[in-house]
Chimera marker file (.cmm) of the C-alpha trace (Angstrom):
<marker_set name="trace">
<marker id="1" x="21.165" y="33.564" z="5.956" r="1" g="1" b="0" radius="0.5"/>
<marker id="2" x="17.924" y="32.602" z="4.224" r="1" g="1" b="0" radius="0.5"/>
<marker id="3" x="17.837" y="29.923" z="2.037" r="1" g="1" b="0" radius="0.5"/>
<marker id="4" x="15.765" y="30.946" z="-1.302" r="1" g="1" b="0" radius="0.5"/>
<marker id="5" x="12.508" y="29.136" z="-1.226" r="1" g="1" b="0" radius="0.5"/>
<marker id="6" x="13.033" y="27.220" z="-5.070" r="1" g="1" b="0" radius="0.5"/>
<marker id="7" x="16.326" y="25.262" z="-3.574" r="1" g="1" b="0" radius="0.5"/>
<marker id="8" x="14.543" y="24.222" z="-0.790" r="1" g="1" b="0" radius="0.5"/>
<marker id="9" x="11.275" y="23.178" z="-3.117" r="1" g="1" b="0" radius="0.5"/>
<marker id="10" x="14.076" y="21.034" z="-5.046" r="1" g="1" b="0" radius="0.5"/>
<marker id="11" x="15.764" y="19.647" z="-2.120" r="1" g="1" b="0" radius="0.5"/>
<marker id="12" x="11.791" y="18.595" z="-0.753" r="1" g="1" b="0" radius="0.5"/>
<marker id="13" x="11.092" y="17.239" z="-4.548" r="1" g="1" b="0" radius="0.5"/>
<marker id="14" x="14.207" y="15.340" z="-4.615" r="1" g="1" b="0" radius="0.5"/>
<marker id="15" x="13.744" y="13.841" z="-1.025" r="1" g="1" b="0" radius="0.5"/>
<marker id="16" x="10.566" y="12.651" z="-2.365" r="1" g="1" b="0" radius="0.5"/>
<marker id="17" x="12.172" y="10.986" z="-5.414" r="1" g="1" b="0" radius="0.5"/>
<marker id="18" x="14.574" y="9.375" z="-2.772" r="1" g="1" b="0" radius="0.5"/>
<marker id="19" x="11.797" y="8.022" z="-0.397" r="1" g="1" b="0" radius="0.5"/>
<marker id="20" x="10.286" y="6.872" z="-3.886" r="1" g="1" b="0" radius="0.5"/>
<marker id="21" x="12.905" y="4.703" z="-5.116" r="1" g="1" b="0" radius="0.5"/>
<marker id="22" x="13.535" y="3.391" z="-1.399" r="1" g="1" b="0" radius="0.5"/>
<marker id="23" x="10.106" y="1.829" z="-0.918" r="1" g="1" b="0" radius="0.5"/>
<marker id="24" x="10.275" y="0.147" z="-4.360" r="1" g="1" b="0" radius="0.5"/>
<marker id="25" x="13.499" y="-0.911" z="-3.683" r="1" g="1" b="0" radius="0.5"/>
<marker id="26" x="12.758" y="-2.159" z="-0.027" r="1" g="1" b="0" radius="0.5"/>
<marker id="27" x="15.023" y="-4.892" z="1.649" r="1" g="1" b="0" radius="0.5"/>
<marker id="28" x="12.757" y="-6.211" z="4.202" r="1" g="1" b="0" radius="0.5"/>
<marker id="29" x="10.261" y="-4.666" z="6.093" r="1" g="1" b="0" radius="0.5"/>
<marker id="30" x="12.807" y="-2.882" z="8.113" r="1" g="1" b="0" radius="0.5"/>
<marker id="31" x="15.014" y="-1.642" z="5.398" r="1" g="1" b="0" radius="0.5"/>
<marker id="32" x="16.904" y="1.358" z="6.747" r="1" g="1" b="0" radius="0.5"/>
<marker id="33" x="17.334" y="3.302" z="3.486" r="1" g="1" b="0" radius="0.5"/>
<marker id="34" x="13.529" y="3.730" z="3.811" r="1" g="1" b="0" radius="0.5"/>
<marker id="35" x="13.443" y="5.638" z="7.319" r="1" g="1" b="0" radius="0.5"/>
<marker id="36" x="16.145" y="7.286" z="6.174" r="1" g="1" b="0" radius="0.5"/>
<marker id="37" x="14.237" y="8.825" z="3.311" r="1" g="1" b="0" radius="0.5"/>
<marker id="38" x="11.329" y="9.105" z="5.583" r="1" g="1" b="0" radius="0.5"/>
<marker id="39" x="13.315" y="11.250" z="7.943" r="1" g="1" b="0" radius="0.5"/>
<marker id="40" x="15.167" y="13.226" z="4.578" r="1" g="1" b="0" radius="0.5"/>
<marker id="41" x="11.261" y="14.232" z="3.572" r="1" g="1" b="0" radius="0.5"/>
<marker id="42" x="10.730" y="15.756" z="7.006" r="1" g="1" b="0" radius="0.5"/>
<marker id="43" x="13.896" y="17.422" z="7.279" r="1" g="1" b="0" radius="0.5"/>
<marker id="44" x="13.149" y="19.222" z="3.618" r="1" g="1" b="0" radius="0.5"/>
<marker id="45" x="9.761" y="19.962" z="4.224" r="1" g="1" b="0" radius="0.5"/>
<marker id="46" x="10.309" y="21.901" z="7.113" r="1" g="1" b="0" radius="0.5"/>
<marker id="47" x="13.762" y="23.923" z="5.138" r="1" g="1" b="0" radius="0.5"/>
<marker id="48" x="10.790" y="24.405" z="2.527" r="1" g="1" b="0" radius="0.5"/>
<marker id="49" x="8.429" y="25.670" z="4.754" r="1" g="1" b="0" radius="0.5"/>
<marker id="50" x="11.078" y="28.129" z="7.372" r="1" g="1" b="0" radius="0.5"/>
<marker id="51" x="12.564" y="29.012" z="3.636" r="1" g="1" b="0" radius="0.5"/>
<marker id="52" x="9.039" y="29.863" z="2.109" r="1" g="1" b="0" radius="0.5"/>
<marker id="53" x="7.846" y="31.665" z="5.425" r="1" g="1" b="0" radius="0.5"/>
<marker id="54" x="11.149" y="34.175" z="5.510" r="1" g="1" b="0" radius="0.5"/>
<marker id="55" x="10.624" y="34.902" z="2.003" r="1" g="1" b="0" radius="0.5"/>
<marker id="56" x="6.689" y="35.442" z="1.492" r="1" g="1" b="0" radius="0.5"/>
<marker id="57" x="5.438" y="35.183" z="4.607" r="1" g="1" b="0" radius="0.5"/>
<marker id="58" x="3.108" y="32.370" z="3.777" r="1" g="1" b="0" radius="0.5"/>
<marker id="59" x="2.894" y="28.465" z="4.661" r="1" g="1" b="0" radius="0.5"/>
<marker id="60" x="1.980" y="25.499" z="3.439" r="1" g="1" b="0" radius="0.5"/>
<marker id="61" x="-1.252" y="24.110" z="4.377" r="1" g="1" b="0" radius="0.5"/>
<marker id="62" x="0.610" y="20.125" z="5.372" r="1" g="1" b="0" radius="0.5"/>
<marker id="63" x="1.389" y="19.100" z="8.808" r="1" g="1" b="0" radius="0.5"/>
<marker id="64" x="4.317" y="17.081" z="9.580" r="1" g="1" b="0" radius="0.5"/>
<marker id="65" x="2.845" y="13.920" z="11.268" r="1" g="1" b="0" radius="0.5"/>
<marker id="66" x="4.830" y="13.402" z="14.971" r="1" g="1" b="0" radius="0.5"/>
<marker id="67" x="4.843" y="9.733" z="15.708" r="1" g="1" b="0" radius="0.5"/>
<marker id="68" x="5.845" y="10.683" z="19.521" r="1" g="1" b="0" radius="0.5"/>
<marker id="69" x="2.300" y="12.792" z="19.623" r="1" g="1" b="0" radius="0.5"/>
<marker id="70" x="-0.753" y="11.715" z="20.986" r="1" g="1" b="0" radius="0.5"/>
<marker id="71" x="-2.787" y="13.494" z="18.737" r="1" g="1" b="0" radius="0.5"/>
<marker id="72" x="-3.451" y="9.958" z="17.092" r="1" g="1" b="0" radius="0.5"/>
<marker id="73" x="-4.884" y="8.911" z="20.575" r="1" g="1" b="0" radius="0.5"/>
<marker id="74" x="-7.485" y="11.744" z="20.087" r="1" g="1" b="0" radius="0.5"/>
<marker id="75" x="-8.684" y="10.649" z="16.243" r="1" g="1" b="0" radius="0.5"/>
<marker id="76" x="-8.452" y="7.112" z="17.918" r="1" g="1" b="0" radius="0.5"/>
<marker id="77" x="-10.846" y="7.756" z="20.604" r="1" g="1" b="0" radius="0.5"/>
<marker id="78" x="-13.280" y="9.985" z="18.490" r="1" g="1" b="0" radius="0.5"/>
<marker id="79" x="-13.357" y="7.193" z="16.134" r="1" g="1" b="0" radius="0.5"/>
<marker id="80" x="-14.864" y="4.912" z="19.085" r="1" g="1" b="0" radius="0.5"/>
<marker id="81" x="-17.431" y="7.942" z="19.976" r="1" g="1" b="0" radius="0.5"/>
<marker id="82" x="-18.443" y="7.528" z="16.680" r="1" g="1" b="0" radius="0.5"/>
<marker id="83" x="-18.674" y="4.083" z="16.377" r="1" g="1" b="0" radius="0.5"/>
<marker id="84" x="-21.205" y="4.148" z="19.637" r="1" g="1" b="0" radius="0.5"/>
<marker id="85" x="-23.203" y="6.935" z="18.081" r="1" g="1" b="0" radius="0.5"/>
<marker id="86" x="-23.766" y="4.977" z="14.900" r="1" g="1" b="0" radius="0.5"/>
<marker id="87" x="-24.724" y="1.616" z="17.074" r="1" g="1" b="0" radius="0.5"/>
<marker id="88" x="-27.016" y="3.352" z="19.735" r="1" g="1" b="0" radius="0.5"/>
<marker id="89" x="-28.779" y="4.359" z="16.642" r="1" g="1" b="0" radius="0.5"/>
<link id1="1" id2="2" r="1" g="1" b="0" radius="0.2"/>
<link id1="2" id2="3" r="1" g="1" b="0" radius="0.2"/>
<link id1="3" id2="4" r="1" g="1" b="0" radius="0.2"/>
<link id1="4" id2="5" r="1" g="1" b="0" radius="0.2"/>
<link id1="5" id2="6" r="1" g="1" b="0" radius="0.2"/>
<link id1="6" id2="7" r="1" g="1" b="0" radius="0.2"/>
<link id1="7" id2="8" r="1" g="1" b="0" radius="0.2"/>
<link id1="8" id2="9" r="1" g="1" b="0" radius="0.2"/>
<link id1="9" id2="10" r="1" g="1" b="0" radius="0.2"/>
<link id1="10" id2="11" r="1" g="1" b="0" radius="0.2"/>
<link id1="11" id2="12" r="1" g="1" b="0" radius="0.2"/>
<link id1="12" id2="13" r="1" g="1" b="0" radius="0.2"/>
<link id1="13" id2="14" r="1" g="1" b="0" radius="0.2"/>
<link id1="14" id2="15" r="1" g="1" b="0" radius="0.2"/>
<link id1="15" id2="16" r="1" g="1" b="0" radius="0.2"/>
<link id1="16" id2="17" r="1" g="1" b="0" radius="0.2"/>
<link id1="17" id2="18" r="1" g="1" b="0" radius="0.2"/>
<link id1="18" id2="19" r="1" g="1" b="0" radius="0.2"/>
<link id1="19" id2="20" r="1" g="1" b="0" radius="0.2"/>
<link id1="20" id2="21" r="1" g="1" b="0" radius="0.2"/>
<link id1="21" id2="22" r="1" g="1" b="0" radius="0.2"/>
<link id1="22" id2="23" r="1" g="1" b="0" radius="0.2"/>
<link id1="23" id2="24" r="1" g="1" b="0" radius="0.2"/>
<link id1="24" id2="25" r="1" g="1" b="0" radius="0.2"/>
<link id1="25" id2="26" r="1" g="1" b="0" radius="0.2"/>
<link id1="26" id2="27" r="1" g="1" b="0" radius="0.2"/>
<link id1="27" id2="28" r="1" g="1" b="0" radius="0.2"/>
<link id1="28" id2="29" r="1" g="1" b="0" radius="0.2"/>
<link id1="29" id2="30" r="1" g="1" b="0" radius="0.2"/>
<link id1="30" id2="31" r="1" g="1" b="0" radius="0.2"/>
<link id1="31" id2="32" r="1" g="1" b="0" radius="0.2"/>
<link id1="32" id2="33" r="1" g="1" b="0" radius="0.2"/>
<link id1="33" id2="34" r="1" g="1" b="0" radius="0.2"/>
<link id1="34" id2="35" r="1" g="1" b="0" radius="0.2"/>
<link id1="35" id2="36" r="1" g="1" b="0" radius="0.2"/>
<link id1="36" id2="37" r="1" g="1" b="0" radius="0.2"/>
<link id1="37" id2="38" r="1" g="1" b="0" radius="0.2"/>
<link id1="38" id2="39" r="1" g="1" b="0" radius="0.2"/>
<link id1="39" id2="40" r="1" g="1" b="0" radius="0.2"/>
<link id1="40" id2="41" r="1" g="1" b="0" radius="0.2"/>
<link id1="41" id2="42" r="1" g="1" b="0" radius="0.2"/>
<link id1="42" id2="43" r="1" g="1" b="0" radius="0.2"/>
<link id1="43" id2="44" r="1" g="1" b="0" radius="0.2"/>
<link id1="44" id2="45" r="1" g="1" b="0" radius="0.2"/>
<link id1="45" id2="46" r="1" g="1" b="0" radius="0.2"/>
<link id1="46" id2="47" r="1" g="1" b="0" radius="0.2"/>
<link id1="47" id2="48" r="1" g="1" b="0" radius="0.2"/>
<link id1="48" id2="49" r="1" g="1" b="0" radius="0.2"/>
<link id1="49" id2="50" r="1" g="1" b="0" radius="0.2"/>
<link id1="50" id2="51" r="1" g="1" b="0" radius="0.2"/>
<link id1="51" id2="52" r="1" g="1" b="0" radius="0.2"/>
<link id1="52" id2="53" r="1" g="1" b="0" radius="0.2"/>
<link id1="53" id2="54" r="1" g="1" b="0" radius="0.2"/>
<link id1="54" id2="55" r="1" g="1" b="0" radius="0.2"/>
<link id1="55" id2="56" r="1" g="1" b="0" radius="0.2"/>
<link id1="56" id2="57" r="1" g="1" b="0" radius="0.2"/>
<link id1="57" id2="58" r="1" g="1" b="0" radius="0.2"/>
<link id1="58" id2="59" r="1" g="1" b="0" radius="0.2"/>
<link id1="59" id2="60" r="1" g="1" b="0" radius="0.2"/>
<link id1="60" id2="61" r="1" g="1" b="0" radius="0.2"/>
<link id1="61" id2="62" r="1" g="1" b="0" radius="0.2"/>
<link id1="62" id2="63" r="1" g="1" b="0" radius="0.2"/>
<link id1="63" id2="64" r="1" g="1" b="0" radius="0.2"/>
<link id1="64" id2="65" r="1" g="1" b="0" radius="0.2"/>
<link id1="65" id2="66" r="1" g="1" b="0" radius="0.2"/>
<link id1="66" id2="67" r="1" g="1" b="0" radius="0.2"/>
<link id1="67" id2="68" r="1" g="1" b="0" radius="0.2"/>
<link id1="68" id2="69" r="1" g="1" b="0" radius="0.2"/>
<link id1="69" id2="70" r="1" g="1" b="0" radius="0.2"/>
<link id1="70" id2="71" r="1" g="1" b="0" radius="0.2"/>
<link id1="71" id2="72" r="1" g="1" b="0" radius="0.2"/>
<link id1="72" id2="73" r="1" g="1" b="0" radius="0.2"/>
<link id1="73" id2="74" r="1" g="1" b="0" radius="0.2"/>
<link id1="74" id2="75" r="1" g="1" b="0" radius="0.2"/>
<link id1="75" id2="76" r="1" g="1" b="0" radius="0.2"/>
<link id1="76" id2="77" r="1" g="1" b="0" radius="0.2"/>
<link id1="77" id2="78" r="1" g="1" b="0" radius="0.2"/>
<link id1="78" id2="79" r="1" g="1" b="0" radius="0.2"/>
<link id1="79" id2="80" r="1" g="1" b="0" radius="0.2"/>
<link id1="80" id2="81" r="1" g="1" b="0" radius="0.2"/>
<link id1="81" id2="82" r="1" g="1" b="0" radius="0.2"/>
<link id1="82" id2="83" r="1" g="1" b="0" radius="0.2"/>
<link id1="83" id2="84" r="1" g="1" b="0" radius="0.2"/>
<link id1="84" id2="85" r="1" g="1" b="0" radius="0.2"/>
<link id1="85" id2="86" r="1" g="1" b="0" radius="0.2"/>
<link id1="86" id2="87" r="1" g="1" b="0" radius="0.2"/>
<link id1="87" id2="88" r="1" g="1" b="0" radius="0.2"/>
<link id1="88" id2="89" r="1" g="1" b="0" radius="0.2"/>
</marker_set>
């Protein structure tokens, strides 16, 4: 069963709202309300995107970010290439 592509828009639109009113509303720097919300916008946005995908065939042009990949490693090190490049010159 597909889910239509609108409900899964508002469910991604209210997870926002959610993640929203948990940062403002922070208790502490490790308030859990706000990873929860965090993990409720990546959750939605991928129902969004299978939901959109099944029904049109397209997909959004966002990337979830992993924090377990080492992709940030990469944009890390290319960033010190860079840096060297700019002071050699």
């Amino acid at each position: 069963m597909n889910l239509d592509p609108r409900i899964a828009l508002n469910a991604l639109s209210n997870a926002l709202e959610e993640h929203l009113s948990a940062a403002v509303n922070r208790r502490g720097e490790d308030d859990p309300s706000v990873e929860t919300a965090f993990y409720n916008i990546s959750d939605a946005f991928e129902a969004y995107e299978d939901a959109l995908f099944a029904s049109t065939g397209e997909v959004t042009p966002l990337d979830l970010y992993d924090e377990d990949s080492d992709d940030g490693d990469d944009i890390l090190e290319d960033d010190d290439d860079l840096e060297e490049d700019v002071e050699e010159d």
